[in-house]
FIPAKOL-541599 format. One record per residue (C-alpha): residue in three letters; residue number from 1; x, y, z. Coordinates in Angstrom, 1 decimal. Example, Ala and Ser with C-alpha at 12.3 -4.5 7.8 and 13.67 -1.06 7.14 Angstrom:
2
+-------+------+--------+--------+--------+
! dovex ! tido !      u !      v !      w !
+-------+------+--------+--------+--------+
!   ALA !    1 !   12.3 !   -4.5 !    7.8 !
!   SER !    2 !   13.7 !   -1.1 !    7.1 !
+-------+------+--------+--------+--------+
! end
This chain:
382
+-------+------+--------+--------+--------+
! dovex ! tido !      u !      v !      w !
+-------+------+--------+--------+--------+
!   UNK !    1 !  -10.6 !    7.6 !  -90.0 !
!   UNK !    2 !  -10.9 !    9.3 !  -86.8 !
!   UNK !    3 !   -9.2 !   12.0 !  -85.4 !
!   UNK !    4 !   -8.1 !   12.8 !  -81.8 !
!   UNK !    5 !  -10.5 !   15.8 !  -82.4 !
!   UNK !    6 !  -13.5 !   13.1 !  -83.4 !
!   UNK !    7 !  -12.3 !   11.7 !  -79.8 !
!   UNK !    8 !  -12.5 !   14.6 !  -77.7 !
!   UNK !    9 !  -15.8 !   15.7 !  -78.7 !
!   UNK !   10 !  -16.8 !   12.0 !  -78.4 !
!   UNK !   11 !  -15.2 !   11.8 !  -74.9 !
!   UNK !   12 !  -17.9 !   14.5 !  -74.2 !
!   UNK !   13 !  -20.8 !   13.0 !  -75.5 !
!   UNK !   14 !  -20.3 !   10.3 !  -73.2 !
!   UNK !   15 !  -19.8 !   12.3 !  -70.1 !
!   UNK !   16 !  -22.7 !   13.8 !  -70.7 !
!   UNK !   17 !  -24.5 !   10.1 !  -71.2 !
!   UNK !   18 !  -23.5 !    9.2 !  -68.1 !
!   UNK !   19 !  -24.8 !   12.3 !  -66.1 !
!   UNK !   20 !  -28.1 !   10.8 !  -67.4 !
!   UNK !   21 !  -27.2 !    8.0 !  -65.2 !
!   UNK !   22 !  -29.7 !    7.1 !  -62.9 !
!   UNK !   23 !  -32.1 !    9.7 !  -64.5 !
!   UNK !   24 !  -32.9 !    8.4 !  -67.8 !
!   UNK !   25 !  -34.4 !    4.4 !  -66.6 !
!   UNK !   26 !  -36.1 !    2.7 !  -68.4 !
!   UNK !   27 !  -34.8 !    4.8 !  -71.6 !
!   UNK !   28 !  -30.9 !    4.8 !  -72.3 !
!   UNK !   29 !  -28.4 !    6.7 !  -71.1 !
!   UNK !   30 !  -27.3 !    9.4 !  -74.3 !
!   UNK !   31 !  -25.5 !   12.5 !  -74.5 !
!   UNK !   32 !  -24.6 !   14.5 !  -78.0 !
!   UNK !   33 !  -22.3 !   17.4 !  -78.6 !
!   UNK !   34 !  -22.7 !   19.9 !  -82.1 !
!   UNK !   35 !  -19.4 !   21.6 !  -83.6 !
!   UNK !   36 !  -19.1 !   23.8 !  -86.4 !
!   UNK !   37 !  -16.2 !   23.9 !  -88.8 !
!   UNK !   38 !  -14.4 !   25.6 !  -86.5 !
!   UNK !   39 !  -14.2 !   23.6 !  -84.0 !
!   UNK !   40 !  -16.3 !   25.5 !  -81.9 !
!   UNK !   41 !  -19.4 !   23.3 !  -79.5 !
!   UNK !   42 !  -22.4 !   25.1 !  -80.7 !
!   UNK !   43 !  -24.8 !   23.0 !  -78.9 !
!   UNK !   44 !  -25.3 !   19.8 !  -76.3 !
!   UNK !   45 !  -27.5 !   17.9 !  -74.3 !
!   UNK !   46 !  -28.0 !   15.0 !  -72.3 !
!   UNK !   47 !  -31.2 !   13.1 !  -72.2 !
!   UNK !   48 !  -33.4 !   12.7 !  -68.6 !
!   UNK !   49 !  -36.5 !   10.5 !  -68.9 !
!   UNK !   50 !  -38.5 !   13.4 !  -66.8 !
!   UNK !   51 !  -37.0 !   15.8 !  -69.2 !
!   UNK !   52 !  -38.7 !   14.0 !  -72.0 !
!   UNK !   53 !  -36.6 !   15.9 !  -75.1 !
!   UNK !   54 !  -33.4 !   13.8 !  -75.8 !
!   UNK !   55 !  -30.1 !   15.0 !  -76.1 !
!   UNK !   56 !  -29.9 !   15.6 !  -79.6 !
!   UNK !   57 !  -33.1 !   18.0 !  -79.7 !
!   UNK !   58 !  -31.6 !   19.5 !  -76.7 !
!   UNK !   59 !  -28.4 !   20.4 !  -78.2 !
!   UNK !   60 !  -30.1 !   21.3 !  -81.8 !
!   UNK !   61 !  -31.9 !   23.7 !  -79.6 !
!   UNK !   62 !  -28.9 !   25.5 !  -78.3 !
!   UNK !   63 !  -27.5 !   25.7 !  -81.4 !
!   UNK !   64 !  -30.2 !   26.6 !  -83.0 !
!   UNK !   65 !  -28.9 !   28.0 !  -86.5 !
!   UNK !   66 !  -25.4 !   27.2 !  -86.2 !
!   UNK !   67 !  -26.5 !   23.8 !  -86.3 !
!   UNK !   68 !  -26.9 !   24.0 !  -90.0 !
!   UNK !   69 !  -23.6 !   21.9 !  -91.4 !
!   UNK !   70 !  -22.4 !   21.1 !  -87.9 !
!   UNK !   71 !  -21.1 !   17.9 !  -86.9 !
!   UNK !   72 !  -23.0 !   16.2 !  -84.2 !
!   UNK !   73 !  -21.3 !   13.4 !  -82.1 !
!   UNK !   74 !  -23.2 !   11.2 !  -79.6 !
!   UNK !   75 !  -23.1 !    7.8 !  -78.6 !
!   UNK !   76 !  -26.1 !    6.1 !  -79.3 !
!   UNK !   77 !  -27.7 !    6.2 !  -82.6 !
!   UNK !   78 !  -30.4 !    8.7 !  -83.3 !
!   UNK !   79 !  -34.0 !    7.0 !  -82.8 !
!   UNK !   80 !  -35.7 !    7.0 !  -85.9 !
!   UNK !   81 !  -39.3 !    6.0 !  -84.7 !
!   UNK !   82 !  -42.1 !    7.6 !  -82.8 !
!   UNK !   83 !  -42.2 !    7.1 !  -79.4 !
!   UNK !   84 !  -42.8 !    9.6 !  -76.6 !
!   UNK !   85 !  -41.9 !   12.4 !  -79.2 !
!   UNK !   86 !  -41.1 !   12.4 !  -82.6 !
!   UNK !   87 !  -37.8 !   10.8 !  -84.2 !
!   UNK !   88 !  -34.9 !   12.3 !  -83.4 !
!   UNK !   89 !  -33.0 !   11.5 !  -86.7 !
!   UNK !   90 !  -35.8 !   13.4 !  -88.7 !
!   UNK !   91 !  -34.8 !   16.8 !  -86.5 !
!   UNK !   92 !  -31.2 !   16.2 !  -87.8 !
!   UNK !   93 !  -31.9 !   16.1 !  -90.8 !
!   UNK !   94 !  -34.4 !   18.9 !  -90.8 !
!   UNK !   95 !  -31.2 !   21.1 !  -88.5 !
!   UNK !   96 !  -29.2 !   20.9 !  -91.6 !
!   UNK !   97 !  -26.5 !   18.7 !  -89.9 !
!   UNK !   98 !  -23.8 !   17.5 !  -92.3 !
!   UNK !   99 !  -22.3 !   14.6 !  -90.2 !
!   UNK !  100 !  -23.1 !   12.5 !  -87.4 !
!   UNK !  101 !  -20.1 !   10.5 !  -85.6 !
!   UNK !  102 !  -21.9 !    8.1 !  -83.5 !
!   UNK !  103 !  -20.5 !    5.2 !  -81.0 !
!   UNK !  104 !  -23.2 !    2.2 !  -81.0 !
!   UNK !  105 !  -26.2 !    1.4 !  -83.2 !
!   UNK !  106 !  -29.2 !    1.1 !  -81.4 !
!   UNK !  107 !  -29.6 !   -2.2 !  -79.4 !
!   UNK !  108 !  -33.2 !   -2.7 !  -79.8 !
!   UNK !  109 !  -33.3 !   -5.2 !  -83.1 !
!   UNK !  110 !  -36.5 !   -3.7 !  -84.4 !
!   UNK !  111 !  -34.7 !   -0.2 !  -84.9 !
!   UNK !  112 !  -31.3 !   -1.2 !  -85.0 !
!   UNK !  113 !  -29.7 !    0.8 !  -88.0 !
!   UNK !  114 !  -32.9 !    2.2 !  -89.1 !
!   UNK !  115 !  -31.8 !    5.4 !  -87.7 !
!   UNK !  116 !  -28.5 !    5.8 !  -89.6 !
!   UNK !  117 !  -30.3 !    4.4 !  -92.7 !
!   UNK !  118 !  -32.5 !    7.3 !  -92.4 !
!   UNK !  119 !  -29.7 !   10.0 !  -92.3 !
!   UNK !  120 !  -27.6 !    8.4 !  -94.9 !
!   UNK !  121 !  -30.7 !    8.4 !  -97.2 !
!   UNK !  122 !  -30.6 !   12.3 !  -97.0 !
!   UNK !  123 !  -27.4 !   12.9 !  -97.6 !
!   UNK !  124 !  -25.5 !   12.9 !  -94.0 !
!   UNK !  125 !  -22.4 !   11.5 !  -93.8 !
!   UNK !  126 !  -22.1 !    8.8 !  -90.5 !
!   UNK !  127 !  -19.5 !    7.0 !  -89.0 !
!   UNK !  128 !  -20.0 !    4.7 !  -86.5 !
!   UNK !  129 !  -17.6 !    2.8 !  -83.2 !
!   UNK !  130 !  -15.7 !    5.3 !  -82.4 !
!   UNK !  131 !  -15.0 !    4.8 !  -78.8 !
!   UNK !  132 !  -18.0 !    2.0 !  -79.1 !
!   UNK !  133 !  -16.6 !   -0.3 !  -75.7 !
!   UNK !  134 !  -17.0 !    2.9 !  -73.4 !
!   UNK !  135 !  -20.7 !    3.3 !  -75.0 !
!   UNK !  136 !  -21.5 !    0.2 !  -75.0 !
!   UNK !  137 !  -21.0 !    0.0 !  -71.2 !
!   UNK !  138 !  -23.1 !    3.0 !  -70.5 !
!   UNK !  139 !  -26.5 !    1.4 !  -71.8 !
!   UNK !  140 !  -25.8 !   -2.3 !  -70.9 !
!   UNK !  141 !  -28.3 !   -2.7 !  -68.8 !
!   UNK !  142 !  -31.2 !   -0.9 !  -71.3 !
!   UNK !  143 !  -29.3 !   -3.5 !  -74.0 !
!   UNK !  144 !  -30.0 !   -6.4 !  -72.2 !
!   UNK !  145 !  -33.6 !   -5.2 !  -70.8 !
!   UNK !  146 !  -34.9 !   -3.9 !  -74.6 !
!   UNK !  147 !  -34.2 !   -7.8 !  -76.0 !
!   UNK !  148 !  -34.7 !   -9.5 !  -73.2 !
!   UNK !  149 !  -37.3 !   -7.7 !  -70.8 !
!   UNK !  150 !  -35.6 !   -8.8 !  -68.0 !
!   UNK !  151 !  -33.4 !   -6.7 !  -65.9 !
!   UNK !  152 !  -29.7 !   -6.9 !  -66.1 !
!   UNK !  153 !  -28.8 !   -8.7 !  -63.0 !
!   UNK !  154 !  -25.5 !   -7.7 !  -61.2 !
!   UNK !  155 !  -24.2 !  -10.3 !  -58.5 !
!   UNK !  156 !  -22.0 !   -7.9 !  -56.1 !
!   UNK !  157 !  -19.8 !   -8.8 !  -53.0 !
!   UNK !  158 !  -16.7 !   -7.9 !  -50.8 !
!   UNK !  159 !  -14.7 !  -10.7 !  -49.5 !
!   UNK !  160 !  -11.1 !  -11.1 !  -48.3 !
!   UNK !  161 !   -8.6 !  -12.9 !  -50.4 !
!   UNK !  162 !   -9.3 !  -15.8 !  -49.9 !
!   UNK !  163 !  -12.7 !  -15.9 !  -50.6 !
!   UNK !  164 !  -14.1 !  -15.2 !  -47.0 !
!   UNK !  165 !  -17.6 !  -12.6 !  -46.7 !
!   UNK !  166 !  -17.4 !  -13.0 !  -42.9 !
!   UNK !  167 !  -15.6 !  -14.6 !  -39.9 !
!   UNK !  168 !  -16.8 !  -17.2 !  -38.0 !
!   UNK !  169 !  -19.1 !  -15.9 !  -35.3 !
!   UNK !  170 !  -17.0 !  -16.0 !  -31.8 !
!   UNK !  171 !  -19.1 !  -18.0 !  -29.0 !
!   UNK !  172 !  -19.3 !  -15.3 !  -27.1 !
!   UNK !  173 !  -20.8 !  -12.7 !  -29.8 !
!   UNK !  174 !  -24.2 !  -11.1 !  -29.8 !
!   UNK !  175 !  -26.1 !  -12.1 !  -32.7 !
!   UNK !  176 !  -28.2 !   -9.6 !  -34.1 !
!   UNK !  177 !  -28.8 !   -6.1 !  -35.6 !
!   UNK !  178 !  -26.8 !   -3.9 !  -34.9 !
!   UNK !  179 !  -23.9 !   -6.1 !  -34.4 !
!   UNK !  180 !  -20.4 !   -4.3 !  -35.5 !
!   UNK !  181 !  -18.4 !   -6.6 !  -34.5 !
!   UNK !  182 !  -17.1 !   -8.3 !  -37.3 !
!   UNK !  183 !  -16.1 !   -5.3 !  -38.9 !
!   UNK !  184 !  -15.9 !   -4.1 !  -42.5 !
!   UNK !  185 !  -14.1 !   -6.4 !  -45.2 !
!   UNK !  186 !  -13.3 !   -3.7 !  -47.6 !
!   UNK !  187 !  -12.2 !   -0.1 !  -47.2 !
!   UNK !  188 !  -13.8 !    3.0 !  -47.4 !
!   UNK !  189 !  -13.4 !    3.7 !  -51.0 !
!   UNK !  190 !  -14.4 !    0.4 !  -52.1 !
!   UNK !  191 !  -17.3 !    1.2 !  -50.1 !
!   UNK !  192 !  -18.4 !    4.1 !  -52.0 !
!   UNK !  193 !  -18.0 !    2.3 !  -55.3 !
!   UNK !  194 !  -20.4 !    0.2 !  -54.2 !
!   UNK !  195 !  -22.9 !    3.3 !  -53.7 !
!   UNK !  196 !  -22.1 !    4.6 !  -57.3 !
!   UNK !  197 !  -23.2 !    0.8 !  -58.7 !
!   UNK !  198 !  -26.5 !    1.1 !  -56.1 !
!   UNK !  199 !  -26.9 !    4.7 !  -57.9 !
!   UNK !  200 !  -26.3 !    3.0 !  -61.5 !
!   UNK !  201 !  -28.9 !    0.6 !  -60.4 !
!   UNK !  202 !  -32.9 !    0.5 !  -60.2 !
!   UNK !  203 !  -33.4 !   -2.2 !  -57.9 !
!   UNK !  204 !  -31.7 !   -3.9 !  -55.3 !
!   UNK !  205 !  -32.4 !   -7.8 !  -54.1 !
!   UNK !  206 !  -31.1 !   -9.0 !  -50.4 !
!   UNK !  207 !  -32.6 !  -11.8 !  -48.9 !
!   UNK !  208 !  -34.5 !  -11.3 !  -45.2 !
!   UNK !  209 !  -31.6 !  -12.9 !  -43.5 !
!   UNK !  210 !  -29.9 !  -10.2 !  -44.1 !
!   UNK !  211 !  -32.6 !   -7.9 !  -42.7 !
!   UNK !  212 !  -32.7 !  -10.0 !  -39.6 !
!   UNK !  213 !  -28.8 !  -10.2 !  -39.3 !
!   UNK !  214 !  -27.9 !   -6.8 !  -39.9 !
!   UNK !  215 !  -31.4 !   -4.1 !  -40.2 !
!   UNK !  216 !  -29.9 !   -2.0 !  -43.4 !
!   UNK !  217 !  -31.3 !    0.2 !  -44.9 !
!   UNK !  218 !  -30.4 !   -0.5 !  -48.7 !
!   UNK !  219 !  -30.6 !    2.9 !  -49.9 !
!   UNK !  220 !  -28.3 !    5.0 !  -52.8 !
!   UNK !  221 !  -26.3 !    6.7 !  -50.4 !
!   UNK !  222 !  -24.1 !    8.8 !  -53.4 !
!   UNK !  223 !  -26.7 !   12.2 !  -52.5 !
!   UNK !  224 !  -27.2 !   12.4 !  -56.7 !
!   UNK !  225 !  -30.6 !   12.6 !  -58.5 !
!   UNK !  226 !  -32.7 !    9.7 !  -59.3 !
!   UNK !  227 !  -35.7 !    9.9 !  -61.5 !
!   UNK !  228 !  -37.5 !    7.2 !  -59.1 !
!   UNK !  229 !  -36.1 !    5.5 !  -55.6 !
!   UNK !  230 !  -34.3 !    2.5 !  -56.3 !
!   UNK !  231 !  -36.6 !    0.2 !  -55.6 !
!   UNK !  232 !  -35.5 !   -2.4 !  -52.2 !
!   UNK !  233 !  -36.9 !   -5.8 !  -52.4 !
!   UNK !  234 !  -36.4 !   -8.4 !  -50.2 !
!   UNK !  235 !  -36.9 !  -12.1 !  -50.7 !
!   UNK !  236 !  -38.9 !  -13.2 !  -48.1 !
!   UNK !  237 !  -40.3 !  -16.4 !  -48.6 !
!   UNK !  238 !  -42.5 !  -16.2 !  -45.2 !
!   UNK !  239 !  -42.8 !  -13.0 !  -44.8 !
!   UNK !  240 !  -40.3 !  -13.0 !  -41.6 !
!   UNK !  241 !  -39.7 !   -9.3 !  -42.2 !
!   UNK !  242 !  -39.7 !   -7.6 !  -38.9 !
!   UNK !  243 !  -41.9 !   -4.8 !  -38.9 !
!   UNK !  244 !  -39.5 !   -2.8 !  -36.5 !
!   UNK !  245 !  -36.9 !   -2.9 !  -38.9 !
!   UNK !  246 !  -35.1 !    0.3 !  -40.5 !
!   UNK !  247 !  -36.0 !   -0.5 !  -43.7 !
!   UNK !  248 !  -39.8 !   -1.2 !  -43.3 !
!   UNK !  249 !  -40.0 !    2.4 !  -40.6 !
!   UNK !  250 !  -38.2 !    4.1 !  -44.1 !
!   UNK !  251 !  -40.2 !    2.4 !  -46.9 !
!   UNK !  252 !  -42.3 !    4.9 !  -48.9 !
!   UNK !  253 !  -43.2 !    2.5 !  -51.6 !
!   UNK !  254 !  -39.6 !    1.7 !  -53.0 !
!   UNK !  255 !  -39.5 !   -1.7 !  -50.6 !
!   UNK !  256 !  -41.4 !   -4.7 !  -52.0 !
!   UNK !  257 !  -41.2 !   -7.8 !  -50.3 !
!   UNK !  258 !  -41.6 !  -11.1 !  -52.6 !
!   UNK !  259 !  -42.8 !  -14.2 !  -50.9 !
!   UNK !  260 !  -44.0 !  -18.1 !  -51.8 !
!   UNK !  261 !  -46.1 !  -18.2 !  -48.6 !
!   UNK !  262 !  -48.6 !  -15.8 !  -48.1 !
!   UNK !  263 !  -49.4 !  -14.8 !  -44.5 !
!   UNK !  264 !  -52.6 !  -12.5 !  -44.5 !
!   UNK !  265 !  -52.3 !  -11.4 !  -41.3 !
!   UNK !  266 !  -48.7 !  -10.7 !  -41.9 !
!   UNK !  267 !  -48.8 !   -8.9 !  -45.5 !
!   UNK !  268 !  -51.3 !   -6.6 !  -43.9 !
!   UNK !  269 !  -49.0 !   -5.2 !  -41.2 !
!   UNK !  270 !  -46.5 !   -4.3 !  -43.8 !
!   UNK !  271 !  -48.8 !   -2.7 !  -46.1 !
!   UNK !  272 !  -50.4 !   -1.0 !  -43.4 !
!   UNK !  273 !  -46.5 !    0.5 !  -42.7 !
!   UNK !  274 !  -46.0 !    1.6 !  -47.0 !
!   UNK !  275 !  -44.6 !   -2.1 !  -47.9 !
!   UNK !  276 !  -45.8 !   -3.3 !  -50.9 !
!   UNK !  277 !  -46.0 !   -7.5 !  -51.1 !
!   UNK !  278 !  -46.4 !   -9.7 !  -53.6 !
!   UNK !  279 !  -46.7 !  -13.9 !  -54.1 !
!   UNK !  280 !  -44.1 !  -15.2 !  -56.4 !
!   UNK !  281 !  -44.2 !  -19.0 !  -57.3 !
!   UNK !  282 !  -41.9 !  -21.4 !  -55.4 !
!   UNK !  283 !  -39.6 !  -23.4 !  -57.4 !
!   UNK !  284 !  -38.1 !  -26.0 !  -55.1 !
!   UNK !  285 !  -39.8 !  -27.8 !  -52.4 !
!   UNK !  286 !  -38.4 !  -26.3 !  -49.3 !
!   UNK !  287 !  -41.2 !  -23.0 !  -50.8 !
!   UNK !  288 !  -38.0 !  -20.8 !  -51.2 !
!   UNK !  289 !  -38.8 !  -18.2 !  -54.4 !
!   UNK !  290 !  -37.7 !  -19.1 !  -57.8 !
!   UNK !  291 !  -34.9 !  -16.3 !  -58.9 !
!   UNK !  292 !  -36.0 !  -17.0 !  -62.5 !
!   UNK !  293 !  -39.6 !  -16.0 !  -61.9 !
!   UNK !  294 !  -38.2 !  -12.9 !  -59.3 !
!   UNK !  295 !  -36.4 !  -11.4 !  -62.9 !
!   UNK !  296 !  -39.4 !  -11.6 !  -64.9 !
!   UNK !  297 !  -41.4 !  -10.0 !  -62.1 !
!   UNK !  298 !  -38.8 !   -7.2 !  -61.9 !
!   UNK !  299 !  -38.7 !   -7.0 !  -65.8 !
!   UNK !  300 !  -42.5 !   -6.3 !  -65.6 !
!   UNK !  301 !  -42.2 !   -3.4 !  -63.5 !
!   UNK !  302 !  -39.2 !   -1.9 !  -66.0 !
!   UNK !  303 !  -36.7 !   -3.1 !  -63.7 !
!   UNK !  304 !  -33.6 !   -2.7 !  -66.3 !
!   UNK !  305 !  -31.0 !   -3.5 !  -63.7 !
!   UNK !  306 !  -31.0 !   -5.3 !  -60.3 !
!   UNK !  307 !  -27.9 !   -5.3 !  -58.2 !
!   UNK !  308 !  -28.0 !   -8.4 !  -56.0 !
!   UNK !  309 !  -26.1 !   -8.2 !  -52.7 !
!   UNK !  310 !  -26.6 !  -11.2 !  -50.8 !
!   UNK !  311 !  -25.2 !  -13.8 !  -48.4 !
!   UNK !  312 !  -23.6 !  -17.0 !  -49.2 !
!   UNK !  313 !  -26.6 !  -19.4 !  -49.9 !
!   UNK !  314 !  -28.0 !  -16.4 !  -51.5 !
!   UNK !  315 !  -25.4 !  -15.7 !  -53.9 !
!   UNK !  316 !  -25.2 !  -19.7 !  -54.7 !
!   UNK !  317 !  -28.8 !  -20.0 !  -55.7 !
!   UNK !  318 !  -28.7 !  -16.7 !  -57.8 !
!   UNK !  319 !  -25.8 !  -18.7 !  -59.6 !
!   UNK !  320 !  -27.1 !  -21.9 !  -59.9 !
!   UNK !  321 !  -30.4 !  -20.3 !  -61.1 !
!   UNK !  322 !  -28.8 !  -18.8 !  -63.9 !
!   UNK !  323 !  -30.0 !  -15.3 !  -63.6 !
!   UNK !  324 !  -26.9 !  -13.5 !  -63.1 !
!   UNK !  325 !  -25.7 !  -11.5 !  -65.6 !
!   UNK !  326 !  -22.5 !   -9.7 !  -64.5 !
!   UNK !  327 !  -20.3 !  -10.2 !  -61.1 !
!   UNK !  328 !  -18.5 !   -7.3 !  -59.7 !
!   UNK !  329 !  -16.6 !   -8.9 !  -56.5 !
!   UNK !  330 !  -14.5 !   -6.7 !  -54.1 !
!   UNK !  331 !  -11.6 !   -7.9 !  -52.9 !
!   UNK !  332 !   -9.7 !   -6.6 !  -49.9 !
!   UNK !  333 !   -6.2 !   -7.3 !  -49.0 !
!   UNK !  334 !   -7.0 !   -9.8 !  -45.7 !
!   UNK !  335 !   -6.9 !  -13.6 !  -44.9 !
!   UNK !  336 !   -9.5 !  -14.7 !  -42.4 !
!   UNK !  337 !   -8.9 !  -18.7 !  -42.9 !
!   UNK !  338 !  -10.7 !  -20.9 !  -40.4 !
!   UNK !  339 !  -13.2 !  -23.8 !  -41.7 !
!   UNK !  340 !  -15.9 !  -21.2 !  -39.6 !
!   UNK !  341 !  -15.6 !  -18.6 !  -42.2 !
!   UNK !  342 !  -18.0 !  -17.7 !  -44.5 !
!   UNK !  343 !  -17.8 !  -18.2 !  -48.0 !
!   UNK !  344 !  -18.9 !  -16.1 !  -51.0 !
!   UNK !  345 !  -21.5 !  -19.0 !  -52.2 !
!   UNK !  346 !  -22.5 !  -21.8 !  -50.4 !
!   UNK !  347 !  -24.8 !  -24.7 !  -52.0 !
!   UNK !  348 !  -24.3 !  -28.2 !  -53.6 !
!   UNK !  349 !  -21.9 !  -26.7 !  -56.2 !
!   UNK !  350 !  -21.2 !  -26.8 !  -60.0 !
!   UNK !  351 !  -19.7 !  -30.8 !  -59.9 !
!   UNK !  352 !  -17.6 !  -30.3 !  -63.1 !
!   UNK !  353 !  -15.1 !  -27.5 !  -63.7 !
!   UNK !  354 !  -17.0 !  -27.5 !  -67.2 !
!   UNK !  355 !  -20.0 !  -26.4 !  -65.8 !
!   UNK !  356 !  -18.7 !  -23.7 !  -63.6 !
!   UNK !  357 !  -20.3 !  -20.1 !  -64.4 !
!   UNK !  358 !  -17.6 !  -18.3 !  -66.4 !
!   UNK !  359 !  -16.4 !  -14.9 !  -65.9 !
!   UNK !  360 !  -15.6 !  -13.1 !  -68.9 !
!   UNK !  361 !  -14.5 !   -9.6 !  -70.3 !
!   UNK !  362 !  -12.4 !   -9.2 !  -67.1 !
!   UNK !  363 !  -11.7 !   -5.6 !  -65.9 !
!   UNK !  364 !   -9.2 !   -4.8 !  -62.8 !
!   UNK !  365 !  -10.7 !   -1.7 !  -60.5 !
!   UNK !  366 !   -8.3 !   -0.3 !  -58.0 !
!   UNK !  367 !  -10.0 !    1.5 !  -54.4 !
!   UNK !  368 !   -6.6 !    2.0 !  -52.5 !
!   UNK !  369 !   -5.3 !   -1.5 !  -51.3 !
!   UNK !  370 !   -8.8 !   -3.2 !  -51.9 !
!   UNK !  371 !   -9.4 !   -3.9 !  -55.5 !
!   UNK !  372 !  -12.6 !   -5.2 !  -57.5 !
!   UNK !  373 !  -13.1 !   -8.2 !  -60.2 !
!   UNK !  374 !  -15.7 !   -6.8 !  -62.6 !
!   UNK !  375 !  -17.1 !   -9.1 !  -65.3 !
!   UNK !  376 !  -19.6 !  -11.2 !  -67.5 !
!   UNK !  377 !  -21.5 !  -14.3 !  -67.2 !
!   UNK !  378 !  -23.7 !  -12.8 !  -70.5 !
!   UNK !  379 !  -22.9 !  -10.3 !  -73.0 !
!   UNK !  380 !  -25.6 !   -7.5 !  -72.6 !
!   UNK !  381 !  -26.0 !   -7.3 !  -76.1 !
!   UNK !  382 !  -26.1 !  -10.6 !  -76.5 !
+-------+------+--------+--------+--------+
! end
């Protein structure tokens, strides 16, 4: 049975997981927290990929003898394989630690429980799900990418109540970068969400008519550390990306352009500017990229998340394709109405209600009056 104590000092262990946020790609997210008898937090850590020791060794290290007969709490299980260094659940047992409180098992089926079985073996007592849904959370996206080496793909749009990403354009409106006319949907807050789920994420995916409608620059604008640039790629299936553009003057090799149609003369202007581009295979006949084969390509690369933030026929073909993983869909407290205005997806449609994509595992965020529908097509750990 655990204790509000066992949940405070869990409490920490994930905090310190998620400052590994961003950081830690393509290894999970994991933070651990040592206490004597007393009660007293002899040691922590929280694992960075660059950093290369994980949290556990960092905070057996801190404690250094005090950590004999210590409780450790963290929320992944303790690796017990060699990877990039040795396994972490021999240096518990070799630390002298009594007990290990741990949220999750490890996702990765071939290690999966290996690590507990390993303590248990040498006497160490270990529980296991306490607070398991907030842990869970934390490493969905290494989850899904460890079984399925594919990135977890996150569909991710504002739009007003009912249902609207943008007005109809007025007749006398300048189309174009640079136009501001529209406005925002959603407000300020909601806004900077958005910036915390680019920082969460490795890769972002827009299509070029968004490049050509509104020159953005696509960047994680929270200011935090990253352990590489999240990575900008633009589906481009004719290579229509202006070379003027903001983000092609910014690219330092963290903007890849995919395309079915390769243009020579073209793809050597934007490499010659620090683009990289690459031929993906068409899947329809009207040579527009298949989003299926775009994952895979990602997933190659370690890609273990891609936050899609497209248009309307954008966001319907990443639906219909079946690579979306998770939705997380701003809403803001307007009604633009009008048959002009834009909808979230536009395409032929699902044609029964028992073949619409289905939203589960709900969650409710509030950002002042806007708020935001997060939830699951897949179950990560699926």
């Amino acid at each position: 049975m655990h204790t509000p104590t066992d949940t405070k000092y869990m409490l920490h262990a994930l905090e310190l997981a998620r400052a590994g946020i961003g950081l830690t790609s393509p290894n999970p997210n994991v933070g651990a927290v040592l206490v004597d008898d007393g009660g007293e937090v002899v040691g922590s850590g929280s694992h960075t990929y660059a950093g290369l020791k994980h949290a556990e060794i960092l905070a057996i290290e801190q404690a250094g003898r005090k950590s004999h007969g210590a409780t450790l709490y963290l929320n992944l299980e303790p690796c017990s394989h060699q990877g990039r260094t040795p396994p972490c659940a021999d240096a518990v047992i070799a630390a002298g630690i009594k007990h290990v409180v741990a949220a999750t098992e490890d996702p990765n089926p071939a290690v999966s429980g290996k690590g507990f079985s390993k303590l248990r073996a040498a006497g160490v007592a270990v529980d296991v799900g306490l607070l398991e849904g907030e842990a869970r959370k934390i490493n969905e996206a290494f989850a899904w990418y460890i079984r399925h080496k594919t990135p977890l793909v996150t569909l991710k749009t504002a739009m007003t109540l009912d249902g609207k990403i943008a007005p109809e354009p007025h007749p006398l409106e300048v189309a174009g970068p640079g136009n501001v006319t529209r406005g925002w949907i959603t407000s300020e807050p909601a806004r900077a969400h958005v910036q915390q789920l680019r920082h969460g994420s490795d890769s972002i995916l827009v299509g070029v008519g968004t490049i050509l409608a509104d020159d953005p620059l696509l960047t994680d604008r929270t200011g935090l550390a990253r352990r590489r640039p999240l990575m900008r790629v633009i589906l481009d299936s004719r290579l229509r990306l202006p070379a003027a553009s903001r983000l092609v003057k910014s690219a330092n090799n963290d903007v890849l352009v995919l395309c079915s149609v390769m243009d020579e003369e073209k793809k050597r202007a934007l490499v010659e500017a620090g683009v990289r581009v690459e031929q993906i295979p068409a899947a329809r006949v009207d040579g527009r990229p298949d989003f299926s084969a775009i994952v895979r390509h990602l997933g190659a690369q370690e890609i273990t998340s891609l936050l899609i933030e497209g248009g309307a026929t954008f966001n319907w073909d990443a639906l219909a394709a079946g690579v979306v993983d998770k939705v997380f869909l701003y809403y803001a407290p307007k009604i633009l109405g009008g048959s002009g205005a834009v909808p979230f997806a536009v395409g032929e449609g699902f044609h029964r209600m028992s073949n619409a994509a289905h939203v589960k595992s709900i969650e409710i965020h509030r950002f002042g009056e806007d708020f935001a529908v997060e939830g699951y097509l897949r179950d990560p750990y699926a």
